[in-house]
N, C-alpha and C positions, 0 to 999 in steps of 0.2 A: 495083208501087206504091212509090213512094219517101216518104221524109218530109223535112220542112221542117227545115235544119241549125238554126235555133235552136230553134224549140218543140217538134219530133218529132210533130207530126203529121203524117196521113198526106196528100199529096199528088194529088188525083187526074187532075192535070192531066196535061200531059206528062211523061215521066219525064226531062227535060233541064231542066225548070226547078226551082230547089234553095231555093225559098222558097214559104212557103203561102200568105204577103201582104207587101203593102211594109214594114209595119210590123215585123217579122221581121227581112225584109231588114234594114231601116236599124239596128236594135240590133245585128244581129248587126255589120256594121258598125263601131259606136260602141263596139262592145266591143273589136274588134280594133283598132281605132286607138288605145282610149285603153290598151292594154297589158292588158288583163283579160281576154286568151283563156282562162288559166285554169278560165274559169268552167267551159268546157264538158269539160274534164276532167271536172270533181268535179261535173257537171249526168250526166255519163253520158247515158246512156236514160230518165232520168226526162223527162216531158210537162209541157210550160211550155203553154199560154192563147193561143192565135194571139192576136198583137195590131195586126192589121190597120192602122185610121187612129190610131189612139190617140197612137203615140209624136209622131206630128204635129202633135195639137191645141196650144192654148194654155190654160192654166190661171191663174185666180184666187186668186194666193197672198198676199194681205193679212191675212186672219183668222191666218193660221200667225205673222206677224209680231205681230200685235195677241196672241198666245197667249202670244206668248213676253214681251211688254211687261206683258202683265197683271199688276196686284196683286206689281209686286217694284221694290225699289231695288237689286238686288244687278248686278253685270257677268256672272258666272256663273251661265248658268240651264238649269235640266233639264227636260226635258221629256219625258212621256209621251205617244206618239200613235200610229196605227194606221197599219198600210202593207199597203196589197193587192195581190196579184200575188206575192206571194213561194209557193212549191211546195216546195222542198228545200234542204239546206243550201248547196248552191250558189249558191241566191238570198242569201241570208242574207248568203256572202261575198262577192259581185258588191254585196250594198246596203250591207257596211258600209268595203267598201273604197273604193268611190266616195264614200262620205258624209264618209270621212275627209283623202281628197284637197282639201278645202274648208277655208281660214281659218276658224280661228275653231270649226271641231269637236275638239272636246278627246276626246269619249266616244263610242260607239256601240254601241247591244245590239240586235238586230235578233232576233223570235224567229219564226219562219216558224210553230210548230205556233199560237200565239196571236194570227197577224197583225198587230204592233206592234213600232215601234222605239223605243228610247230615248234621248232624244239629251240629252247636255253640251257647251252651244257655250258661247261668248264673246262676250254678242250684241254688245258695243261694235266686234265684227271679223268675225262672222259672218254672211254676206246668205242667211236662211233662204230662201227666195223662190229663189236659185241653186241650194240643195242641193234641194229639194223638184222645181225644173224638170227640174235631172240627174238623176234618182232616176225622173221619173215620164218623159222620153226614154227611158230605160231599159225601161221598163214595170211600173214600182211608182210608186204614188200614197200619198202623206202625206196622211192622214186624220184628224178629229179620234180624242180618245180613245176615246169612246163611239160603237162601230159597229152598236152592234145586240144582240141576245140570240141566241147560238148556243147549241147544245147541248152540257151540262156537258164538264170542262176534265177531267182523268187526272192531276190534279198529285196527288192520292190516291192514285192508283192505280198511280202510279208510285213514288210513298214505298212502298208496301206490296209491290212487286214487288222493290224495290232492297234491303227489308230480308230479305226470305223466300227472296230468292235466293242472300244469308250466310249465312243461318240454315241454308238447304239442303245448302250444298256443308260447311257446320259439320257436319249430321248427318250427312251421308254420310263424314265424312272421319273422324269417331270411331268409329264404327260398322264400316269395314274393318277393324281388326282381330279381332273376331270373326267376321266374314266369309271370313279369311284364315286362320282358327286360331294370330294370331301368341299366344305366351303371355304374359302378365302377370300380374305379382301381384295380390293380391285388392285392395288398396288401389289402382292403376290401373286395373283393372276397373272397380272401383264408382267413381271421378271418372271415366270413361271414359261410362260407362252416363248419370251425372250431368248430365254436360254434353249427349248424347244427347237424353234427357228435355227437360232446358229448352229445348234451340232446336226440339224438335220440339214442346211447347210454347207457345213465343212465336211461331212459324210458324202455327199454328193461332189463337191471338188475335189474330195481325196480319193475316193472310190470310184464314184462313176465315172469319174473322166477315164478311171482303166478303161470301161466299156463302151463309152466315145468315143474316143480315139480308133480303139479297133474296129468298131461301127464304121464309123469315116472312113476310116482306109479300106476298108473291103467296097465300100459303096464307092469311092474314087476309082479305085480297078474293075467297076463291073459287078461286083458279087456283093452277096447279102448273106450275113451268119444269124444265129442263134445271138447276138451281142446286141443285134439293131433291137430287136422287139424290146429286148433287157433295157438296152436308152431310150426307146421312145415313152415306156412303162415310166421312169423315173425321171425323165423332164417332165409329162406332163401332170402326173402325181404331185412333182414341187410345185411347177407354175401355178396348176390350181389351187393348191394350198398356200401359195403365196397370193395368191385374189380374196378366197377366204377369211387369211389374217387384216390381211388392207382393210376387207368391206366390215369386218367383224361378223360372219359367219365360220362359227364353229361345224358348221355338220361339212365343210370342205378342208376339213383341217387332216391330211394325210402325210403329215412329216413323220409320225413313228415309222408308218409303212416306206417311205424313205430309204429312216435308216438302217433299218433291219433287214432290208428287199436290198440296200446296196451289201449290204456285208457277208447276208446265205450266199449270195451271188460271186461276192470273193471266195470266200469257203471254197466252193466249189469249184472254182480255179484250183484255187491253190493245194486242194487234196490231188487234182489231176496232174498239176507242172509238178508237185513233190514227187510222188508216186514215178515219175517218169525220170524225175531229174535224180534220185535214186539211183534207178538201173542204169542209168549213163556214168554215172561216177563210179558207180560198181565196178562198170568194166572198161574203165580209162586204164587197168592194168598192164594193158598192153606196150609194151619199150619198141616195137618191131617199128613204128614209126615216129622219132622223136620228133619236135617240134624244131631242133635244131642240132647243128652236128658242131665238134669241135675240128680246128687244124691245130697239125705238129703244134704250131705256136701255143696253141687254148684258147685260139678266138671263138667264139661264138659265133655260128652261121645261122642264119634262121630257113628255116627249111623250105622254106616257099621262096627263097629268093638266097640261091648259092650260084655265082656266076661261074660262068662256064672256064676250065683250064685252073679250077681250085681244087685243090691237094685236101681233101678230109679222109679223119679217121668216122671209117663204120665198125662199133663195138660188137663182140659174139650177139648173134640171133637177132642182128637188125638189117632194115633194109640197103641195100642200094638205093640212093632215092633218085638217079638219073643215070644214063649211060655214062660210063665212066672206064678208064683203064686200068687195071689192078699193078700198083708199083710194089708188093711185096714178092716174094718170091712164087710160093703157092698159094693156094685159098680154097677150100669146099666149102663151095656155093652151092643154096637151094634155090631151084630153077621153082618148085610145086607152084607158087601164085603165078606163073605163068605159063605154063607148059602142062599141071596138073599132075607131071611126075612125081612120083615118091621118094624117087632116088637125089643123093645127092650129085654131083657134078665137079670135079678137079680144075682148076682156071690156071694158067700160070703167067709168069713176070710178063705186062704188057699187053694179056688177052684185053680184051674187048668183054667189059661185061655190063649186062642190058637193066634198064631200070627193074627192078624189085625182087633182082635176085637176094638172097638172105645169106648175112655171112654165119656161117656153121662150124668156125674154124674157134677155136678156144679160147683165142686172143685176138683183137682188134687187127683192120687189114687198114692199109693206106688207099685209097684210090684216088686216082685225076680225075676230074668231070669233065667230057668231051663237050656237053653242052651243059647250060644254065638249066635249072628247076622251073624259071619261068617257061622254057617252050612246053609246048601242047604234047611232047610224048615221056615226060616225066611223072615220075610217081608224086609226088608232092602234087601236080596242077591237078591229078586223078582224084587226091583222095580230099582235097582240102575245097573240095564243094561242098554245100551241103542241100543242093537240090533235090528233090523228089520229084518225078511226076507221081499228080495223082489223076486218080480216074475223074476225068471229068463228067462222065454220064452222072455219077453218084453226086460229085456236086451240086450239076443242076438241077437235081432231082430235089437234092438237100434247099437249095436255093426257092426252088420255086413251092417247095412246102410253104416255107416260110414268107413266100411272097403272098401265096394263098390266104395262110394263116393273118395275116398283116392286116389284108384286105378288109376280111372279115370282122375283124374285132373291129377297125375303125370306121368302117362302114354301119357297125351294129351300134356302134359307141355315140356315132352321129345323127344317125336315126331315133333311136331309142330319147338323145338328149332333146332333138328337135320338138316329138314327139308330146314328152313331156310340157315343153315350152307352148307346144300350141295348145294343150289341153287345161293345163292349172294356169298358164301366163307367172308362173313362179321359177324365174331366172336361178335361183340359186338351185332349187330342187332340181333342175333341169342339168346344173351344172356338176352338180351332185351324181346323178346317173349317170352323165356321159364320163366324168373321173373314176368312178366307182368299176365302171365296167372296164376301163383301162387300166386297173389297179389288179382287179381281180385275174382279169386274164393275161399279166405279166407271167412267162415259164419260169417260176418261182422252182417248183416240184424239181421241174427237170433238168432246170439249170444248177442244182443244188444234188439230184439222184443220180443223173448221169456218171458226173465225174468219180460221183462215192462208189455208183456201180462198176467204172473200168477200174478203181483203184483194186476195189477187193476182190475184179476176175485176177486181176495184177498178182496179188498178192496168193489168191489161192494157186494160181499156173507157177509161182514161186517152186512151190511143192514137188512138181513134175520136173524144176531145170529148165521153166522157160519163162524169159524177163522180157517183156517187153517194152522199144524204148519210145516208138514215136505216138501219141498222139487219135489218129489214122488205124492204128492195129486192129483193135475192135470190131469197129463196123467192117472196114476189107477183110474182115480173117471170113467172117457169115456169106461172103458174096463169092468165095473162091471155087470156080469149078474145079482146079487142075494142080495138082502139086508138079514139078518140075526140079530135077536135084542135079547137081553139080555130080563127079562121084568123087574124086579124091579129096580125102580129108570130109567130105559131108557124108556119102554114101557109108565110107569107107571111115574108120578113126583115120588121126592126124601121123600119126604114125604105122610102116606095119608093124603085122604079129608075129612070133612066134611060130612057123609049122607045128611044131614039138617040143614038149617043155622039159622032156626026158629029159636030153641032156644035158641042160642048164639042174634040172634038178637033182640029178645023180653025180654034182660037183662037190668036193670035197669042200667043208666049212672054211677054209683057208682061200683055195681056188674062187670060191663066194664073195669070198670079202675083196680080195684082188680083182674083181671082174667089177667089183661094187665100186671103187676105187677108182679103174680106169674109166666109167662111163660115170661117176657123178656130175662130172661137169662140161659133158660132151653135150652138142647141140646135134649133131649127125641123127638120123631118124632112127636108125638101127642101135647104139649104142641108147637113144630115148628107149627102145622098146623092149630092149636090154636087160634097162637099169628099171626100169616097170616092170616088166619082168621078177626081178630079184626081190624086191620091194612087197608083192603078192605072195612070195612062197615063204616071206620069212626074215631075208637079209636085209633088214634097216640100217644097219652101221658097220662099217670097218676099224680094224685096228691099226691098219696100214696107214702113216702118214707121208711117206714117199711121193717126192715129187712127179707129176704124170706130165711127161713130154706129147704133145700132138706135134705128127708131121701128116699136113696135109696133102692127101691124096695114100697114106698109106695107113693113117691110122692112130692111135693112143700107146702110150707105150711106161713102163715104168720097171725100176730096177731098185730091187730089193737089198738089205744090208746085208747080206749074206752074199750078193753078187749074182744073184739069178733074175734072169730078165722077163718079165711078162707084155704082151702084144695083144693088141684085140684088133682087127682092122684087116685088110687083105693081104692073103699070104703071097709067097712069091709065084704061084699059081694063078694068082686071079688078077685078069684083067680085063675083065670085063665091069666097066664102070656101071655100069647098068644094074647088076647083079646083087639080086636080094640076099647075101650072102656075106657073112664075116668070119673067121677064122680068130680065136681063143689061141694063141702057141706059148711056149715055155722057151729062151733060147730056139733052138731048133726043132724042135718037135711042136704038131698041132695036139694040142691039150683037147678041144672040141671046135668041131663047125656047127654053125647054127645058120638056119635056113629061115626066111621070110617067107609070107607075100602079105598082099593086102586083102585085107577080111573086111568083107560087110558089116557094117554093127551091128550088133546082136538086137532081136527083136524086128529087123530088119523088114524080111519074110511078114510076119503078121501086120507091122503094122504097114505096109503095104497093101497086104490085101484086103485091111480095113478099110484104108483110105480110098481101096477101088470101089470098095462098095456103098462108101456113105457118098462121093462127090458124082458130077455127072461124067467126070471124064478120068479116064485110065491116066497111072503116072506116068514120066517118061527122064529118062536119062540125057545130060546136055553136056558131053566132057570134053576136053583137051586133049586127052588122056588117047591111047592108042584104040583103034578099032577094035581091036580083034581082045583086050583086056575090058573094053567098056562092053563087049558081046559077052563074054564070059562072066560079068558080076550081074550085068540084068538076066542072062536063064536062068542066073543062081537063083535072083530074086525075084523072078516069076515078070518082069517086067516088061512089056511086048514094044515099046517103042524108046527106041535109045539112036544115040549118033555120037560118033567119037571123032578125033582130030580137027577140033570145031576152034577156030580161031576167034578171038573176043567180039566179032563184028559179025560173024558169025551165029554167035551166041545172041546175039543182041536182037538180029532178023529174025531168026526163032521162035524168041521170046513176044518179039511186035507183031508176029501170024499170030501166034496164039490167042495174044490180047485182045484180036481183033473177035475172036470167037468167044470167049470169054474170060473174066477174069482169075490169072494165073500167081499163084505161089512159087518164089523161085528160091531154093538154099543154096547157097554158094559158098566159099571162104577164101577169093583170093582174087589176086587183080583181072585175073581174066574172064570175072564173072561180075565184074565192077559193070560194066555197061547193061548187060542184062538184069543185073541186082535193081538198076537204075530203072528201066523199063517196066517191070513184073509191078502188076498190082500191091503185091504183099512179098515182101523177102529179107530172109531171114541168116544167119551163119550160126558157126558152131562155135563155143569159146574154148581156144584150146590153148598150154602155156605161150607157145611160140606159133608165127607163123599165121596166125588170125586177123579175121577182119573184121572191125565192127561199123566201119564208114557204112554211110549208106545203107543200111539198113532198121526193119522195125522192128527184130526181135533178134536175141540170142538162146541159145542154148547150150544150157552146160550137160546137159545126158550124155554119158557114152552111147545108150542103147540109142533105139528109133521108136523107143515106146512115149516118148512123150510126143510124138505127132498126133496121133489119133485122141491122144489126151487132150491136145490141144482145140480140134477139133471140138470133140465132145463139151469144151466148159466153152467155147466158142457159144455154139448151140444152145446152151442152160442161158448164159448172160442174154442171149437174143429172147429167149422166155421173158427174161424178168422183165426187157426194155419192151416188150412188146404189152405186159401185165401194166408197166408204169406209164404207157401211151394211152392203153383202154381207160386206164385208172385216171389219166389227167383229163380226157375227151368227157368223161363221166363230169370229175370235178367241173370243168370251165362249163360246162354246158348247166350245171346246177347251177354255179355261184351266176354266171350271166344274167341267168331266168332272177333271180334275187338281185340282180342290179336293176336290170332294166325296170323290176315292178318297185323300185325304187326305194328296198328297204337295206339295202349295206350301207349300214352306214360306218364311219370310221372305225369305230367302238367293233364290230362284228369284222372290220377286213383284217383288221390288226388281231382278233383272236383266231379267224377263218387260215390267213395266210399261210404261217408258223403251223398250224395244227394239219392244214395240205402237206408241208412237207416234209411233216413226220412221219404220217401214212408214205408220203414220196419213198420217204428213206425205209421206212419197212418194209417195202415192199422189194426192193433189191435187196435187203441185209438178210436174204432168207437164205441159210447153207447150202452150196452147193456138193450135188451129190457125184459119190463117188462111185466109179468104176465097179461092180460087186466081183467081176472076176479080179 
């Protein structure tokens, strides 16, 4: 299996062709032409986003200009705004080296982990509109500022890592000389010890209070994490090295271990909230829900709170975000996140149209809001939660591990110290074991292997098209008896296909470009499947700059200098709205009819019948979508329990039987799979340009096929190995180093070499390759 030279995904076509899609192709391309090979140096093996038809489309870049004119007299203007698609610092350098090749760009900050660039033009010299179209050929999109609500940012946590890992290499470096026996006077001694003290200290105020604080709050509500053992380890490691220094006993002096035990312990946050906060800013790409809508005027509404009987404009391929009345004339509207249909839908002056339909229509619609964003059946109050349930059996399983685990050590730490104290009558020796054995058996290893291990399943499931965002993913993915699939847009791609490519193929180079033409900038599923379509066999670009009129409910339309009229959209035969069907005409005559339907994604078939056989429970189909088409895709795909015309509340009770049996994996991509997305153990959507959903959910996938399921699985499985290797491996450790606390030889000198050298075996043992798939 090869992969695709720009994005590194995996290819499962022939192993002679060296692209995963055209879109690929063409950047990689544009990259080498325009001298930016570079990139792929410093991209290495990091996994770029297939980007299929994208770098093709055409884009609507007037608002980016109107941003930069807004509210200034000045010639020099800055600008704050979001860009998606960037992965690695590769991107970073590919967007700001291109952005600065442009008159008139003085500045550029590009930050990949925040998904935003900042730009300093010159707008009296700079055509924003040219940087934004070279930026988004490329495969990054200039967005507004406000993309969305993702999950908190590490700029904390990275202050607190940057200072504790000073403070560390501080303590450790004052601290070698009595480790060495080098000798010094009493006055360098005691500034020696001094400075010792303070940074192990200020390492504990600046770091450990992260893991206080979340201690404390888990214990206020009831629960106990993996944090508390982490604080109870480093209070009493300082306390008794703070007795130590008092009484002058050096063999209690545990401040390196301190600060080195608070900082692995950052580390290991902070690879896990990166790693996560990554994939979230990844795919903040999505416009379909902004954070706020403009009116006629250009006010700013913010999207969680537009009162009701306000006039906003909703731009091409974004949502409805409440019931509202459509004031323009017509409008094709996508019903698919609610109803699961494929097709689009004609609305006209005054209908009534229901939260989250999507406008489809070319150019921006007006609509009234009947009600406010605040009531309970608006899209905005759906999607701006960001609750999870999670399974609580696994918490308090997780929970009382660690209650167990708690026990024990201080039970063993008190004993062992008492022990001691009745035997020799030597308080400090006494004191010495009982810190010693609380030192040792602090989760150093795993607090520090864990996060590095979800990172680089993270990073290898990259590979396959699947990011995951929350946290949770890991351990639920191992527990999952039961996949559970949406079908439209999950089952099925986001658009339909093609029946036959014949006649799109056997079109005249001319007929090509004009068909290429009329659908570049159509949001319609048929005209998307179209212009993908076209894009695959060959036509990446037209000659034709002619203006293309959309009237909604019939279609795209454009008239040549010559005076001949080309149509793609339904002819005057077809009236049936429903109908997977568009007609190609010239004037009066049909040039070609092209036929739909919706097709399974490929790989479908197997990796179904994988998945039936590695989980305990058969798949089963959960749609909106009609009976008798939701029958028809599961015999395709061998799938024995399905139900269709399933309403979101529906979905939801479904999904809460199953749970009740065991834990269930639900994909869905749209609002009427919101409640049940909510409910499912583990659940996941598809990313697709338009039309996606990433709320509420703990993984994405960018596969067209359905072959990264079973892959998912499988490195699911490999990581459950390694975690399960680094648990024998720690029981082994703490049960060693204990027996050498309690007989009362660790002493500082040994915890501080012992610690560090645990959890480098820790980390090697998870950094072992995982293997690949041989077929």
């Amino acid at each position: 299996m090869s992969a695709c030279k720009h994005c590194s995904t995996p290819i499962l076509k022939s192993t002679s062709v060296e692209f995963c899609c055209r879109g690929c192709e063409s950047v990689y391309n544009l990259i080498h032409d325009e001298g930016l090979d570079l990139f792929y140096k410093l991209k290495s093996n990091d996994t770029l986003s297939p980007l299929r038809e994208r770098p093709f489309q055409e884009k609507d870049w007037s608002w980016l200009q109107e941003s930069a004119n807004a509210d200034t007299q000045e010639s020099i203007v800055s600008l704050e705004l979001g860009l998606s698609g960037m992965s690695c610092m590769a991107c970073v350098w590919l967007v700001e080296t291109a952005a600065k090749k442009h008159k008139g760009v003085l500045e550029t900050c590009a930050d990949n982990t925040q998904g935003s660039i900042d730009l300093t033009i010159d707008i009296n010299q700079c055509d924003l509109a040219e940087v934004a179209d070279d930026l988004f050929k490329l495969g990054y999109e200039i967005l507004p500022k406000k993309l969305g609500k993702h999950k908190g940012t590490t700029d904390s946590l990275v202050m607190r890592l940057g200072i504790c890992g000073g403070l560390a290499m501080n303590t450790m470096a004052f601290t070698l000389p009595r480790y060495n026996g080098m000798e010094t006077s009493e006055d360098l001694s005691s500034l020696l010890t001094i400075i010792v003290v303070a940074s192990s200290t200020l390492t504990l105020l600046v770091g450990g209070s992260y893991f206080f604080k979340r201690a404390w709050t888990a214990l206020r509500l009831g629960g106990i994490h993996m944090d508390l053992p982490i604080s109870l380890g480093l209070i009493l490691s300082y306390v008794g090295s703070l007795i130590g220094w008092y009484t002058g006993h050096e063999a209690l002096f545990y401040f390196d271990f301190v600060a080195i035990f608070t900082f692995l312990m950052l580390l290991g946050k902070q690879l896990q909230i990166s790693s996560l906060n990554r994939a979230n800013k990844r795919f903040q790409t999505d416009t379909t829900i902004p954070e706020f809508y403009r009116t006629p005027e250009g006010e700013q509404l913010d999207t969680e709170n537009i009162p009701s009987d306000s006039v906003i404009i909703v731009p091409p391929g974004t949502v409805v975000p409440v019931e509202s009345s459509l004031l323009a004339e017509k409008a094709d509207l996508s019903l698919a996140w609610l109803t699961g249909e494929p097709s689009s839908q004609l609305f006209k002056h005054a209908a009534i149209i229901p939260a989250g339909a999507v406008n489809q229509s070319a150019t921006p619609i007006s609509v009234q809001t009947n009600t406010s964003t605040t009531e309970d059946n608006s899209i905005a109050k759906l999607l701006s939660t960001d609750t999870r349930q999670s399974n609580n059996t696994n918490k308090q399983a997780q929970q009382k591990a660690i209650q167990v685990y708690l026990a024990v050590i201080i039970v063993l730490g008190l004993v062992a110290g008492a022990a001691w104290l009745l035997v020799t009558g030597d308080w400090v020796k006494s004191f010495q074991v009982l810190i010693s054995i609380y030192v040792v058996s602090c989760p150093c290893g795993i607090g520090l292997a864990l996060p590095l291990l979800d990172t680089r399943s993270s990073k290898y499931a990259h590979y396959f098209g699947i990011f995951p965002l929350t946290s949770r993913f890991w351990e639920h993915l191992t527990r999952i008896g039961k996949v559970v699939f949406d079908k439209t847009g999950t089952l099925t791609l986001d658009k339909p296909q093609l029946t036959e490519t014949t006649p799109l193929e056997s079109l005249s180079t001319e007929h090509k470009e004009i068909l290429f033409t009329l659908t570049r900038r159509s949001l319609h599923p048929l005209s998307r499947s179209l212009f993908s379509q076209l894009i695959q066999i060959g036509t990446t670009n037209s000659s034709f700059t002619n203006e293309v009129v959309e009237t909604p409910g019939r279609g795209t339309s454009m008239t040549l200098d010559d005076g001949r009229n080309f149509q793609l959209g339904r002819n005057s035969s077809g009236h049936d709205a429903e109908s997977l069907h568009c007609a190609f005409t010239s004037d009066t005559h049909t040039i070609r009819d092209f036929y739909f339907s919706e097709s399974a994604r490929s790989e479908a078939t197997q990796a179904i019948t994988a998945i039936n056989n590695t989980l305990t429970s058969p798949c089963r189909i959960l749609s909106g979508d009609a009976q008798k088409r939701v029958h028809e895709l599961a015999k395709h795909l061998g799938i024995q329990e399905f139900q269709g015309d399933l309403l979101p509340h529906d979905k939801l009770e479904a999904i809460e039987l199953l749970e009740k049996q065991q834990p269930v994996l639900y994909l869905g991509d749209g609002v009427n799979d919101l409640p049940a997305l909510q409910a499912a153990s583990l659940s996941g959507a598809p990313f697709a340009n338009i039309n996606m959903l990433t709320a509420d959910v703990d993984f994405l996938f960018t596969d067209e096929t359905m072959a990264f399921l079973p892959e998912m699985i499988r490195i699911g499985a490999q990581r459950r190995r390694r975690k399960l290797n680094l648990i024998a491996y720690t029981l082994l450790y703490n049960a060693t180093v204990l027996i050498v606390a309690v007989l009362g030889l660790m002493s500082p000198l040994i915890a501080a070499i012992v610690m560090p050298l645990s959890s480098l075996l820790s980390i090697a043992i998870v950094s072992q390759p995982y293997q690949r798939n041989r077929s």
